[in-house]
ZADO-1210 file (C-alpha; in nm, 4 decimals, padded with zeros to 6 digits):
<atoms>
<atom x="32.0562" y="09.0959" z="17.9289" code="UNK" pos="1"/>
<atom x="31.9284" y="08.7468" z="17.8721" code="UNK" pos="2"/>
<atom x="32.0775" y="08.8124" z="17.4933" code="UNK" pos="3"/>
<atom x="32.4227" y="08.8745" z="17.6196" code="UNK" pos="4"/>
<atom x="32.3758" y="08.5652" z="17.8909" code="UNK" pos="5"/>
<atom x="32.2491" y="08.3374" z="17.6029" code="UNK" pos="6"/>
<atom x="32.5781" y="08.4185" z="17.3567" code="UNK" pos="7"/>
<atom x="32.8492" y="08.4645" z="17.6027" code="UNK" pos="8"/>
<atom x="32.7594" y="08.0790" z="17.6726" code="UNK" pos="9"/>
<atom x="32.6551" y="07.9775" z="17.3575" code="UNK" pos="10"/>
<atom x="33.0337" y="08.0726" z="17.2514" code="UNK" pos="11"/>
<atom x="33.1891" y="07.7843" z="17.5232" code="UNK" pos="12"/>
<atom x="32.9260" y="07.5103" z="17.5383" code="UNK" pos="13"/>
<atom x="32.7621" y="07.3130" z="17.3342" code="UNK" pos="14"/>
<atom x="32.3953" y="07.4087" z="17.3108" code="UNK" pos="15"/>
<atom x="32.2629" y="07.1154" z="17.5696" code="UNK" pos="16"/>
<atom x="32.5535" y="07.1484" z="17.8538" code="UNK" pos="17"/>
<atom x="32.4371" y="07.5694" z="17.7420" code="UNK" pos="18"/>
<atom x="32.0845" y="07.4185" z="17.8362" code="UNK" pos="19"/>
<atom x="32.1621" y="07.2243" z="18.1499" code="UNK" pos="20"/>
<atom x="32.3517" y="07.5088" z="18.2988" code="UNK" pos="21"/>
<atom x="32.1491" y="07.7818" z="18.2858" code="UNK" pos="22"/>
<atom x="31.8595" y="07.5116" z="18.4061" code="UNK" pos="23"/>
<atom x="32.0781" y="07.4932" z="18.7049" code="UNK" pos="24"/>
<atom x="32.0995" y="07.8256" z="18.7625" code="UNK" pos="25"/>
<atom x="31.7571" y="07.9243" z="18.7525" code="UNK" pos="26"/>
<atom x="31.6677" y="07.6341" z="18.9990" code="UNK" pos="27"/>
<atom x="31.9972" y="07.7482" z="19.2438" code="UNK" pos="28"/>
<atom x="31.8190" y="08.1306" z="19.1956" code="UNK" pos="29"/>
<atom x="31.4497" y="08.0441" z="19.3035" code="UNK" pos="30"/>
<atom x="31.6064" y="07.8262" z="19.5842" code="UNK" pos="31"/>
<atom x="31.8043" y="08.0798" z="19.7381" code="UNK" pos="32"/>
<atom x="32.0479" y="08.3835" z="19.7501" code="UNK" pos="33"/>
<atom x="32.3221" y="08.3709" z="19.9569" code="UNK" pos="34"/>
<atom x="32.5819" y="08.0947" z="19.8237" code="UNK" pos="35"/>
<atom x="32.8613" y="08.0578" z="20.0232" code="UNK" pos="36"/>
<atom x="33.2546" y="08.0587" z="19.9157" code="UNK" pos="37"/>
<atom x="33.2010" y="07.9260" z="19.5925" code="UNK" pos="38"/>
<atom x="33.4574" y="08.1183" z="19.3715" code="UNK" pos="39"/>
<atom x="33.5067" y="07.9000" z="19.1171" code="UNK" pos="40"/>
<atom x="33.1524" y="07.7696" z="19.0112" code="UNK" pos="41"/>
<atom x="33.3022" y="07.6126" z="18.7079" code="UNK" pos="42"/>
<atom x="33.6007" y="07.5022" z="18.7227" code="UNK" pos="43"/>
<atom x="33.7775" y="07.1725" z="18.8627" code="UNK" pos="44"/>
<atom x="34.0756" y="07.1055" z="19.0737" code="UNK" pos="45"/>
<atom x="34.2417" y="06.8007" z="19.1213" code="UNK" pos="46"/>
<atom x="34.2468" y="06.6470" z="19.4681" code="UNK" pos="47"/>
<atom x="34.5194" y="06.4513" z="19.6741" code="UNK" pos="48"/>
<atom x="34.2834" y="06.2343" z="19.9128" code="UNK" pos="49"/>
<atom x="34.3692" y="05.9045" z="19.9750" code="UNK" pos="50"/>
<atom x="34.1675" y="05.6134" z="20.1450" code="UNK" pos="51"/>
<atom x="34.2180" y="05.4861" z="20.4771" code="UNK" pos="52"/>
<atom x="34.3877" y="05.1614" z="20.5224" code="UNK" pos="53"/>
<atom x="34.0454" y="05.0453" z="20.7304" code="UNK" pos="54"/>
<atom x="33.8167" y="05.1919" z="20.4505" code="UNK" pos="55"/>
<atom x="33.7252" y="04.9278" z="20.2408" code="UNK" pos="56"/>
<atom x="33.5771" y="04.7061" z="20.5460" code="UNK" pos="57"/>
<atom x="33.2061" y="04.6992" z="20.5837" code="UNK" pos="58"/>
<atom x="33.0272" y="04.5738" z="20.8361" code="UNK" pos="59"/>
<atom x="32.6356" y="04.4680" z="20.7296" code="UNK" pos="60"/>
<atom x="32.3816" y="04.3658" z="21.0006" code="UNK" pos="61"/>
<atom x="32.0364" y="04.2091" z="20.8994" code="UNK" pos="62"/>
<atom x="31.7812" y="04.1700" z="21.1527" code="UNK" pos="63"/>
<atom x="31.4914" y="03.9562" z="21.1948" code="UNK" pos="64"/>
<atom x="31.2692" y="04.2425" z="21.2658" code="UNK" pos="65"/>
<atom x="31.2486" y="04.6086" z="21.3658" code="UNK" pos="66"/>
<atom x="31.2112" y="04.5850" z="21.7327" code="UNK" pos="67"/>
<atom x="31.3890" y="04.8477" z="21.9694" code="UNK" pos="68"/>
<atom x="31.5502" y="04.5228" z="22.0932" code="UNK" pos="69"/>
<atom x="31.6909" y="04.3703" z="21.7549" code="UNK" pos="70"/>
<atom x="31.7785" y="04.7341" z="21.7031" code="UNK" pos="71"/>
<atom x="32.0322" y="04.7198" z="21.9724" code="UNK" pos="72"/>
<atom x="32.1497" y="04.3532" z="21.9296" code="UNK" pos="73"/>
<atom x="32.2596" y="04.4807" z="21.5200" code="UNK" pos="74"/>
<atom x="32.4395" y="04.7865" z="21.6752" code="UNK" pos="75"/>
<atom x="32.6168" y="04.5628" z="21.9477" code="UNK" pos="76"/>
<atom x="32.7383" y="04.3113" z="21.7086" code="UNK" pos="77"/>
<atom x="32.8303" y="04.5292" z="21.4439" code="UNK" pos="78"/>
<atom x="33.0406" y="04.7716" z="21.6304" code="UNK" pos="79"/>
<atom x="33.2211" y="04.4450" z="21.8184" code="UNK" pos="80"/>
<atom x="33.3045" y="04.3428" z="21.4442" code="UNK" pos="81"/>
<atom x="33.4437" y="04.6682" z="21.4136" code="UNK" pos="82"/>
<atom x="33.6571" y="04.6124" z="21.6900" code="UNK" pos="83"/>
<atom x="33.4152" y="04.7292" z="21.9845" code="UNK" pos="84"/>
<atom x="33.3501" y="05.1073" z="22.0419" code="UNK" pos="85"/>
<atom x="33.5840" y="05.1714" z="22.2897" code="UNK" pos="86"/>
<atom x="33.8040" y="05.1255" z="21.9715" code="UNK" pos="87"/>
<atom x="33.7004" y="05.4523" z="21.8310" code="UNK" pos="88"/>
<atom x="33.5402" y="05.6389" z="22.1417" code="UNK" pos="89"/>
<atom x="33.7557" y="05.7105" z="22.4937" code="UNK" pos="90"/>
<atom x="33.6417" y="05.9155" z="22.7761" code="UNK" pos="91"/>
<atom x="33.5886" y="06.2936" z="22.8030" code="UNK" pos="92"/>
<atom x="33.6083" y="06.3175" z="22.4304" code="UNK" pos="93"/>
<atom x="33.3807" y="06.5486" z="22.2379" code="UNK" pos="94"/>
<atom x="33.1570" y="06.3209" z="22.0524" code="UNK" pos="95"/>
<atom x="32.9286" y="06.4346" z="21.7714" code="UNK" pos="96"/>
<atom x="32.6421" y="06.2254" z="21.6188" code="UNK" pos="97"/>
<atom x="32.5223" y="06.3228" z="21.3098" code="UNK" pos="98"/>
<atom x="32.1602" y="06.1686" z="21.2206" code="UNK" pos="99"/>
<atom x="31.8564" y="06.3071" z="20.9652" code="UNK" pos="100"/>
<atom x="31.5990" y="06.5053" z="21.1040" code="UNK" pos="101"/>
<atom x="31.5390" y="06.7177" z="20.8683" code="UNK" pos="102"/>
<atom x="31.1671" y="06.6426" z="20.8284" code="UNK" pos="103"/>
<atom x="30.8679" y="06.6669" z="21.0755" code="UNK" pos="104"/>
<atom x="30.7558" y="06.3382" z="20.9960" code="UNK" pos="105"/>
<atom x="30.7706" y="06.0028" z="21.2116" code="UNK" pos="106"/>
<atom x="31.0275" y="05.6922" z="21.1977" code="UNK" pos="107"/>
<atom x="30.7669" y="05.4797" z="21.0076" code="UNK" pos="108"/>
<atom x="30.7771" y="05.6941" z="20.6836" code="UNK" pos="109"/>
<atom x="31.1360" y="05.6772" z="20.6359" code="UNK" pos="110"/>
<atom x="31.2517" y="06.0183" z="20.6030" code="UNK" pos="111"/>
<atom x="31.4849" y="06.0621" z="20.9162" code="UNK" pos="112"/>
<atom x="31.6995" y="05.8186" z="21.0785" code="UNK" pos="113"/>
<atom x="31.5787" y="05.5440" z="21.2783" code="UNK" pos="114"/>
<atom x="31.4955" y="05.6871" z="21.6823" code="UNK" pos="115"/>
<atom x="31.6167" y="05.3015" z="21.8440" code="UNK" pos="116"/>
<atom x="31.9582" y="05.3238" z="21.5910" code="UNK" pos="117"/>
<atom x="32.0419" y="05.6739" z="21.7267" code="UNK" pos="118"/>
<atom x="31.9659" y="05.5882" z="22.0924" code="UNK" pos="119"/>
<atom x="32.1834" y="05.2523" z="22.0663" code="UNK" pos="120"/>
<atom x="32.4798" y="05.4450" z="21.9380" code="UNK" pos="121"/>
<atom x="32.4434" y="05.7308" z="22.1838" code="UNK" pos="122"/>
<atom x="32.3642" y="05.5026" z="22.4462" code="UNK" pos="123"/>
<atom x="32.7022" y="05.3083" z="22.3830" code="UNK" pos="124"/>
<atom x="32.8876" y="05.6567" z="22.3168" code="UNK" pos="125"/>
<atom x="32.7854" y="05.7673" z="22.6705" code="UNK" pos="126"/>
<atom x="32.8751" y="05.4714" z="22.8400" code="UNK" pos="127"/>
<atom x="33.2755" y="05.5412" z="22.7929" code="UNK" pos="128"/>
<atom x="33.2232" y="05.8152" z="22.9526" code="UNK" pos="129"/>
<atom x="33.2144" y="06.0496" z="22.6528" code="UNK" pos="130"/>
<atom x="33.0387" y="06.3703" z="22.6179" code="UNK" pos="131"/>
<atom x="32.7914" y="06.3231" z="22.3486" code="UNK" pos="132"/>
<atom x="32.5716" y="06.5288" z="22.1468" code="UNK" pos="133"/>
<atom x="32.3451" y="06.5249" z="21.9105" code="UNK" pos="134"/>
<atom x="32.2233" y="06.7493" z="21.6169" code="UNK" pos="135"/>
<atom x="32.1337" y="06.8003" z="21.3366" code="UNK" pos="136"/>
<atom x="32.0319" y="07.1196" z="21.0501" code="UNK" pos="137"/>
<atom x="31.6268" y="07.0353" z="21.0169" code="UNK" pos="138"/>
<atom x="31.4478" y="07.1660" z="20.6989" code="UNK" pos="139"/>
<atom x="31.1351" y="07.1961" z="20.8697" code="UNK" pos="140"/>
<atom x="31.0831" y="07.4005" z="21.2151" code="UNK" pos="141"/>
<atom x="31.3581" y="07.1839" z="21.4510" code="UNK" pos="142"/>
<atom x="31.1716" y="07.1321" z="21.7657" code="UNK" pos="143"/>
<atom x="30.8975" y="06.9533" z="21.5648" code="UNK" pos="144"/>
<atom x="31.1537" y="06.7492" z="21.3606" code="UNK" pos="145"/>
<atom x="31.3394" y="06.6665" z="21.6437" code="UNK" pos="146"/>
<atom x="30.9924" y="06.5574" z="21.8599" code="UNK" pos="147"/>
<atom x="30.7584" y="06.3669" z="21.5615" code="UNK" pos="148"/>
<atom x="31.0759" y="06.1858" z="21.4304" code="UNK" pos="149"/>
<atom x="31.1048" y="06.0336" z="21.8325" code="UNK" pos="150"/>
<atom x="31.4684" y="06.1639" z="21.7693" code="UNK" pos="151"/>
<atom x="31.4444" y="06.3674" z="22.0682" code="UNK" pos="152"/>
<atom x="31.3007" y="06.0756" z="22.2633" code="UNK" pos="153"/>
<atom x="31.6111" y="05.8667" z="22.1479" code="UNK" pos="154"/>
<atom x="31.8689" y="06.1201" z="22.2701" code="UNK" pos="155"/>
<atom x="31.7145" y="06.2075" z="22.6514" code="UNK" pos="156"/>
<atom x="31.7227" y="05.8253" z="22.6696" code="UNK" pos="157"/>
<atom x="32.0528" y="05.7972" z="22.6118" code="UNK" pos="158"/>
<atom x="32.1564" y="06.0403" z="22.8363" code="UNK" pos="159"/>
<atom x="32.3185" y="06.2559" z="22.5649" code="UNK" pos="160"/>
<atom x="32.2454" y="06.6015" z="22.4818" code="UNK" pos="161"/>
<atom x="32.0117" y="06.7173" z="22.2737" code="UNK" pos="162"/>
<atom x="32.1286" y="07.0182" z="22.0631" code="UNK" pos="163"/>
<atom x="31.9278" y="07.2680" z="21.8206" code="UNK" pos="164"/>
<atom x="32.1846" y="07.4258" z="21.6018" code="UNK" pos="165"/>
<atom x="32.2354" y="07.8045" z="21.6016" code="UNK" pos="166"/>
<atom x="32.2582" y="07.9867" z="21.2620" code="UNK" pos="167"/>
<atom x="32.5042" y="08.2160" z="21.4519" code="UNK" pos="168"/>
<atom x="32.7348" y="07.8995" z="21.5250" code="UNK" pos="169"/>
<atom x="32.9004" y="07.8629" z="21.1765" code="UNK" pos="170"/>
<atom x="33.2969" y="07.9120" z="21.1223" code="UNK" pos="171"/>
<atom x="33.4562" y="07.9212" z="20.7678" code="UNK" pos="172"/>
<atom x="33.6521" y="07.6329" z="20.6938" code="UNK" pos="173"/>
<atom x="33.8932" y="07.5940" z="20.3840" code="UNK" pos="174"/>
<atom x="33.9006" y="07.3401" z="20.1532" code="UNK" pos="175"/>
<atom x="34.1738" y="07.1715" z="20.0305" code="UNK" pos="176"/>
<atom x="34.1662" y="07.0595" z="19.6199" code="UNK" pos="177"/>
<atom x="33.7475" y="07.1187" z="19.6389" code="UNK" pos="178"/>
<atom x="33.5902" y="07.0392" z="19.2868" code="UNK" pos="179"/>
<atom x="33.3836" y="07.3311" z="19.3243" code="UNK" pos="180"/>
<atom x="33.4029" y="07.5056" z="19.6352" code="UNK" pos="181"/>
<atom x="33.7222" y="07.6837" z="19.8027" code="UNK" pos="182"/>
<atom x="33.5842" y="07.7039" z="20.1362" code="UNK" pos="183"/>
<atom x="33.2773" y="07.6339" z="20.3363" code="UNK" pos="184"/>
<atom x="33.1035" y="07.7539" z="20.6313" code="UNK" pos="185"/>
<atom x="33.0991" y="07.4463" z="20.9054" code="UNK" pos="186"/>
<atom x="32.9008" y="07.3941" z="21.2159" code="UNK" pos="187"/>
<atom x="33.0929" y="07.5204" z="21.5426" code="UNK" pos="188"/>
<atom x="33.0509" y="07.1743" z="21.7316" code="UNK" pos="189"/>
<atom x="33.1180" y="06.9761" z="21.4299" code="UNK" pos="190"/>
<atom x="33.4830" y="07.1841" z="21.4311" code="UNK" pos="191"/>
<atom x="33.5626" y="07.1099" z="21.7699" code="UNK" pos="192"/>
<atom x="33.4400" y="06.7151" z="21.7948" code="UNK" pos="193"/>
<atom x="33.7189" y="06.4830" z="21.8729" code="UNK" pos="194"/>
<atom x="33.4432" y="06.2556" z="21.7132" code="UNK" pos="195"/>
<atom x="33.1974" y="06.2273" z="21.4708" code="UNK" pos="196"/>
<atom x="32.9483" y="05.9445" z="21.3586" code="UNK" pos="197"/>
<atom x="32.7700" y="06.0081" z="21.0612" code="UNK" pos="198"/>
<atom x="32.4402" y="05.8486" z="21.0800" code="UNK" pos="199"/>
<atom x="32.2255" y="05.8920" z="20.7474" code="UNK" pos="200"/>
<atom x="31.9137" y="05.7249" z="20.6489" code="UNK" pos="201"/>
<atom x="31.9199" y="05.5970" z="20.3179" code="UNK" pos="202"/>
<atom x="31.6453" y="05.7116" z="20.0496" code="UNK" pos="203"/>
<atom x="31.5586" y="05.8150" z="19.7440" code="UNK" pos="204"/>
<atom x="31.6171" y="06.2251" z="19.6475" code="UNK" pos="205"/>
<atom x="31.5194" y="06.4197" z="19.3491" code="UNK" pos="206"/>
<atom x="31.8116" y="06.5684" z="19.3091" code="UNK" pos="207"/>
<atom x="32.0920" y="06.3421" z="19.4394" code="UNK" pos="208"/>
<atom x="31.9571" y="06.0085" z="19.3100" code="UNK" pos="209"/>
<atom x="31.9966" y="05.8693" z="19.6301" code="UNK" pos="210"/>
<atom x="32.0660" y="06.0716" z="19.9911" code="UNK" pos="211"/>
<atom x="32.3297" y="05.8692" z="20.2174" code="UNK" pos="212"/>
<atom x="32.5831" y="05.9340" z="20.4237" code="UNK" pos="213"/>
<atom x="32.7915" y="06.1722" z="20.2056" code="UNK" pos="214"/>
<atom x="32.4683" y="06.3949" z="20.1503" code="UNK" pos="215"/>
<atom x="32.4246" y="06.4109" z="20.4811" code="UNK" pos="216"/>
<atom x="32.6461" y="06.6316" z="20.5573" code="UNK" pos="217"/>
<atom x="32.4659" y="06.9042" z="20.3953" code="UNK" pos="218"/>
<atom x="32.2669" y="06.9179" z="20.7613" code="UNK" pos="219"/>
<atom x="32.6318" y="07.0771" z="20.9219" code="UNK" pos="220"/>
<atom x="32.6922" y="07.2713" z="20.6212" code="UNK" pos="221"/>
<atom x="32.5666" y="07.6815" z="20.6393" code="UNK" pos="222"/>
<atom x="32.4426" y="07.9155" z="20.4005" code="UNK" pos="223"/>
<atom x="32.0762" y="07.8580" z="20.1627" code="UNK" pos="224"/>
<atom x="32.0430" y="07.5000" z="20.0457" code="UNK" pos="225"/>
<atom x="31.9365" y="07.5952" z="19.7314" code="UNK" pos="226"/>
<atom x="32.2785" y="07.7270" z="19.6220" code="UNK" pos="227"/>
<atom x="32.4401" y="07.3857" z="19.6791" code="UNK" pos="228"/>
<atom x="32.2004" y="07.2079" z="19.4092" code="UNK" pos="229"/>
<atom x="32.3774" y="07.4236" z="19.1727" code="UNK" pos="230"/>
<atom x="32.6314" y="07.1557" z="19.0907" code="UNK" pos="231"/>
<atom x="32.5125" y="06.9623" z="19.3439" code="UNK" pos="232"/>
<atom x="32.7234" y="06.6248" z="19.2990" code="UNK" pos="233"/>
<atom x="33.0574" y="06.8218" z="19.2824" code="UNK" pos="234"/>
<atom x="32.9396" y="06.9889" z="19.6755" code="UNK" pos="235"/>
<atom x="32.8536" y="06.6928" z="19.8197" code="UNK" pos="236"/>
<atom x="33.2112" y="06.6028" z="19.7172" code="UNK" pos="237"/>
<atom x="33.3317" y="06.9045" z="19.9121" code="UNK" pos="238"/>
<atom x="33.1277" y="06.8593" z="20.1588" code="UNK" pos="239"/>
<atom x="33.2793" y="06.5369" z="20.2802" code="UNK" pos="240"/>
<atom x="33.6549" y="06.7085" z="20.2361" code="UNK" pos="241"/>
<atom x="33.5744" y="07.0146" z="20.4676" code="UNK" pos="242"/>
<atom x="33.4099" y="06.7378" z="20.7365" code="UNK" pos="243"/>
<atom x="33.6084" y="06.4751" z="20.8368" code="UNK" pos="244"/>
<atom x="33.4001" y="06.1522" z="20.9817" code="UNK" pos="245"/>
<atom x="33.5729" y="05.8642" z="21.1431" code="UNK" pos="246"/>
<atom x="33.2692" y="05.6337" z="21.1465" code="UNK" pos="247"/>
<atom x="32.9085" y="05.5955" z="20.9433" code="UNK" pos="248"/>
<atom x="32.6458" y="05.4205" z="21.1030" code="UNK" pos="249"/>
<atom x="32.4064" y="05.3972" z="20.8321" code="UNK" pos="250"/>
<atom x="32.0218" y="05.3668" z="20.8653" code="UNK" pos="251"/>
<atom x="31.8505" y="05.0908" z="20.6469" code="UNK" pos="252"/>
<atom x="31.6237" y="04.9590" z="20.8162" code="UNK" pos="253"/>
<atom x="31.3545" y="05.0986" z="20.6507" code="UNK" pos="254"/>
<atom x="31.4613" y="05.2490" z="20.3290" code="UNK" pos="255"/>
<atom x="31.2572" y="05.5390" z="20.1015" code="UNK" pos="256"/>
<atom x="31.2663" y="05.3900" z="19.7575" code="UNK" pos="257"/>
<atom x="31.0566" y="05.6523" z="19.5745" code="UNK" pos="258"/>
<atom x="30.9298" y="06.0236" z="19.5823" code="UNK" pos="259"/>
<atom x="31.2130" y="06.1520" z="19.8506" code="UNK" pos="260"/>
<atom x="31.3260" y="06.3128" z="20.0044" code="UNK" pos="261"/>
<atom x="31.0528" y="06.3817" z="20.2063" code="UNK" pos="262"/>
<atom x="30.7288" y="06.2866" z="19.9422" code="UNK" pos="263"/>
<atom x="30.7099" y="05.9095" z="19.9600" code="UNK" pos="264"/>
<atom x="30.3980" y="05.7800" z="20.0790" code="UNK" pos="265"/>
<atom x="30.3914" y="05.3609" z="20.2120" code="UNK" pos="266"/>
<atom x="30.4097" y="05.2045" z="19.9378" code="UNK" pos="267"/>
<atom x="30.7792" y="05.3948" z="19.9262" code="UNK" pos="268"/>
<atom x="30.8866" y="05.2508" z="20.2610" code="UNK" pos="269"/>
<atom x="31.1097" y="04.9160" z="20.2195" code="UNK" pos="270"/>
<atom x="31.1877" y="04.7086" z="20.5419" code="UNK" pos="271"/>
<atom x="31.4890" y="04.5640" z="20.4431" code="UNK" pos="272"/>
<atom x="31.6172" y="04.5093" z="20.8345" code="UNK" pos="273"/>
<atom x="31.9694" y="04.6893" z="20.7607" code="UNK" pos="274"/>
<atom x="32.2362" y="04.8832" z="20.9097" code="UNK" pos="275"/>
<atom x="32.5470" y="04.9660" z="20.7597" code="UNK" pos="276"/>
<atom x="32.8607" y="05.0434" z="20.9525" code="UNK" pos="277"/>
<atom x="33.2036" y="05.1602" z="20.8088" code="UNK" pos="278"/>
<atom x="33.4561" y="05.4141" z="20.8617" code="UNK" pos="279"/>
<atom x="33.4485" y="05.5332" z="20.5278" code="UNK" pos="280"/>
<atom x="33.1715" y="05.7083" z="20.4095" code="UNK" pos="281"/>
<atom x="33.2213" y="05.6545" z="19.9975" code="UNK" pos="282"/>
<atom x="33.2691" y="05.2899" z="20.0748" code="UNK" pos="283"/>
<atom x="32.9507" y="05.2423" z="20.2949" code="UNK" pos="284"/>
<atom x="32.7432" y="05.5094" z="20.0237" code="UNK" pos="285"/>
<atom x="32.8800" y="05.2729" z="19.7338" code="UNK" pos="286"/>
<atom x="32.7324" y="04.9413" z="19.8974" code="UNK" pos="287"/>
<atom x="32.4105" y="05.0882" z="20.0079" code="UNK" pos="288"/>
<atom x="32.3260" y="05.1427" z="19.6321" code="UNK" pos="289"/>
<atom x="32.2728" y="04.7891" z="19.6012" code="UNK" pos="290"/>
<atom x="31.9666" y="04.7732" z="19.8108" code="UNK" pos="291"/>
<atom x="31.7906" y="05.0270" z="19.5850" code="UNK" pos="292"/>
<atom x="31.9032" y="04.7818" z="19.3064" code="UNK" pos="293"/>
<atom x="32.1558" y="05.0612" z="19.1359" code="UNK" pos="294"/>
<atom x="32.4966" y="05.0750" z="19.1034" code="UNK" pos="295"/>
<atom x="32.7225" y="05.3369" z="19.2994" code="UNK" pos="296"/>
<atom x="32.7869" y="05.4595" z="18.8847" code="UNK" pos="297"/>
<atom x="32.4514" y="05.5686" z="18.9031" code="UNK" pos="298"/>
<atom x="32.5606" y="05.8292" z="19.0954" code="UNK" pos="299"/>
<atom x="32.7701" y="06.1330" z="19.0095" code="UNK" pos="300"/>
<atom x="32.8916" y="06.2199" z="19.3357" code="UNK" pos="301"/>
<atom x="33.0076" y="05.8394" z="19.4426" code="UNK" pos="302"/>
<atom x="33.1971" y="05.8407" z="19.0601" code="UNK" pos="303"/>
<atom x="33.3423" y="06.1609" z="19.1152" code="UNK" pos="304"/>
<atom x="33.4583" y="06.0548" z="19.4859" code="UNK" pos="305"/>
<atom x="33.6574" y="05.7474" z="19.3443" code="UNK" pos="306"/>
<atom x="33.8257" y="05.9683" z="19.0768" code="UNK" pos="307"/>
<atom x="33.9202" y="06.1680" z="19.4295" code="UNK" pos="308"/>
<atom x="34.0376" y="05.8576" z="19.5412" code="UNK" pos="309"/>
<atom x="33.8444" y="05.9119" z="19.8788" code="UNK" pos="310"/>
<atom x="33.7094" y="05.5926" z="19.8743" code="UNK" pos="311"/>
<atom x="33.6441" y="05.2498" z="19.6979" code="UNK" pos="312"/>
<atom x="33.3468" y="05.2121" z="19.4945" code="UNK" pos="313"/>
<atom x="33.3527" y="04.8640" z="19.3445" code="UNK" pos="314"/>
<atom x="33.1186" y="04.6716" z="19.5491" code="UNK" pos="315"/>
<atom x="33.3884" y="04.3752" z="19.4790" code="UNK" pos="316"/>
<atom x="33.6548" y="04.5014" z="19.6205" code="UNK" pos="317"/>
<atom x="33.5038" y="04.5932" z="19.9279" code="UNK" pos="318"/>
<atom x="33.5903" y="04.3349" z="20.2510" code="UNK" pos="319"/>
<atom x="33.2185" y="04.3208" z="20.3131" code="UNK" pos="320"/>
<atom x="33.1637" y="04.1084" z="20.6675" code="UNK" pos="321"/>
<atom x="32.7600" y="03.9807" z="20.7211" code="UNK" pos="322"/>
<atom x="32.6437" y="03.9396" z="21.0695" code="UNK" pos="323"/>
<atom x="32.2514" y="03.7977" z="21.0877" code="UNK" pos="324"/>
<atom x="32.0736" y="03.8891" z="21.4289" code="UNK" pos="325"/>
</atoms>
């Protein structure tokens, strides 16, 4: 069997891509068994996204320290530079914030997103009257994640609702020119938001280079996880054409600079006092590269986002606006 594997391959690629693949594979197969909708695992389509006139425009808050306090000043000041939040959020609409909290771990070792960040954004979200929940896809057991990470803390002090996703809850959603995937299975609530902030912490990843905001959206995506590393850069892609976000909110504060996604130890934790806010989340992924001291080339997924023309990439181009608090 392995015989016949080894030469129909051997036949189409050159003997390292041959090597890569099937190393691929075999990780993808110990990971998991149940991939879902991916029909054309190696081929390529061509994609007709376009960037939003707005996308380009980052907003970058530094603060003088990492006080619940500070924390709320950056949010205030960065969403009025936006153009407030009753720009993007009205009442009675359906509101979805997206955070990390995939790991039982607390807010110090930067592996989920910061517990002050997600209670300022809720906390403004609720006060126009929206209905606002919060969620996310844990890979550890989610009432632990939720509790250790303060997360849970964050959203009952907000006043929005706390949500533990249902593995019942997922709907199949087609996608339109995917690199790699035809169709996906989505989150129920993400479907039905009139809203959704994405609101990633940045950090190192093993697999991804870095996990941001696009990779986030694995935590609304169903199926095994393992699958998606097969040709992981190319379904991160998809991802973030099956799940449309109008606005990233991304965690720097503390960054994970080594050893993640969830192995750093403290002398992996940066404080670099920053939270990134855009409406586009290749744009805002691209920029955040720089605090890691890497280039958003450095990563496959960002590079094969721009050829989707989903979003800018050259830190240059972007209309980058810096607010100190």
């Amino acid at each position: 069997m392995l015989h016949k594997f080894q030469n129909y391959f051997l036949k189409r690629f050159a003997r390292k891509e041959f090597l890569n693949r099937v190393l691929k594979i075999m990780s993808a197969y110990f990971l998991g068994k149940n991939f879902i909708g991916n029909k054309k695992i190696f081929s390529q389509t061509t994609s007709n996204t376009t960037t939003d006139s707005e996308g380009s425009k980052l907003t970058i808050i530094k603060g003088k320290d990492l006080s619940k306090e500070t924390i709320f000043k950056m949010v205030d000041k960065g969403l009025e530079n936006l153009g407030g939040i009753n720009k993007f959020i009205k009442k009675g609409m359906n509101v979805v914030i997206k955070p990390n909290i995939g790991f039982n771990a607390p807010p110090e070792s930067a592996f989920t997103t910061n517990p002050h960040l997600v209670e300022a954004v809720a906390k403004k979200c609720v006060e126009t009257g929206a209905k606002v929940t919060v969620f996310d896809r844990p890979v550890h057991t989610d009432k632990l994640c939720y509790r250790n990470s303060k997360i849970l803390e964050a959203i009952e002090n907000a006043g929005a609702k706390v949500h533990y996703m249902d593995d019942r809850k997922f709907k199949e959603v087609k996608i339109k020119n995917g690199i790699n995937l035809n169709k996906l299975e989505v989150y129920e609530e993400i479907i039905k938001a009139d809203f959704i902030i994405n609101m990633p912490i940045a950090k190192h990843h093993s697999s991804a280079n870095l996990t941001m905001s696009m990779k986030n959206l694995m935590g609304v995506i169903g199926g095994r996880r393992g699958w998606f590393h097969l040709y992981l850069h190319e379904n991160i892609v998809d991802f973030n054409k099956a799940v449309p976000v109008q606005l990233v909110i991304l965690d720097a504060l503390r960054i994970l600079t080594a050893n993640g996604p969830a192995s750093g130890t403290e002398k992996d934790v940066k404080e670099t006092n920053t939270i990134v806010m855009g409406t586009n989340p290749v744009s805002v992924d691209a920029y955040t590269t720089s605090l890691f001291n890497k280039k958003p080339t450095d990563l496959e997924y960002l590079t094969l986002a721009a050829k989707e023309k989903m979003g800018e990439i050259d830190i240059k181009k972007l209309n980058i606006q810096n607010i100190n608090v």
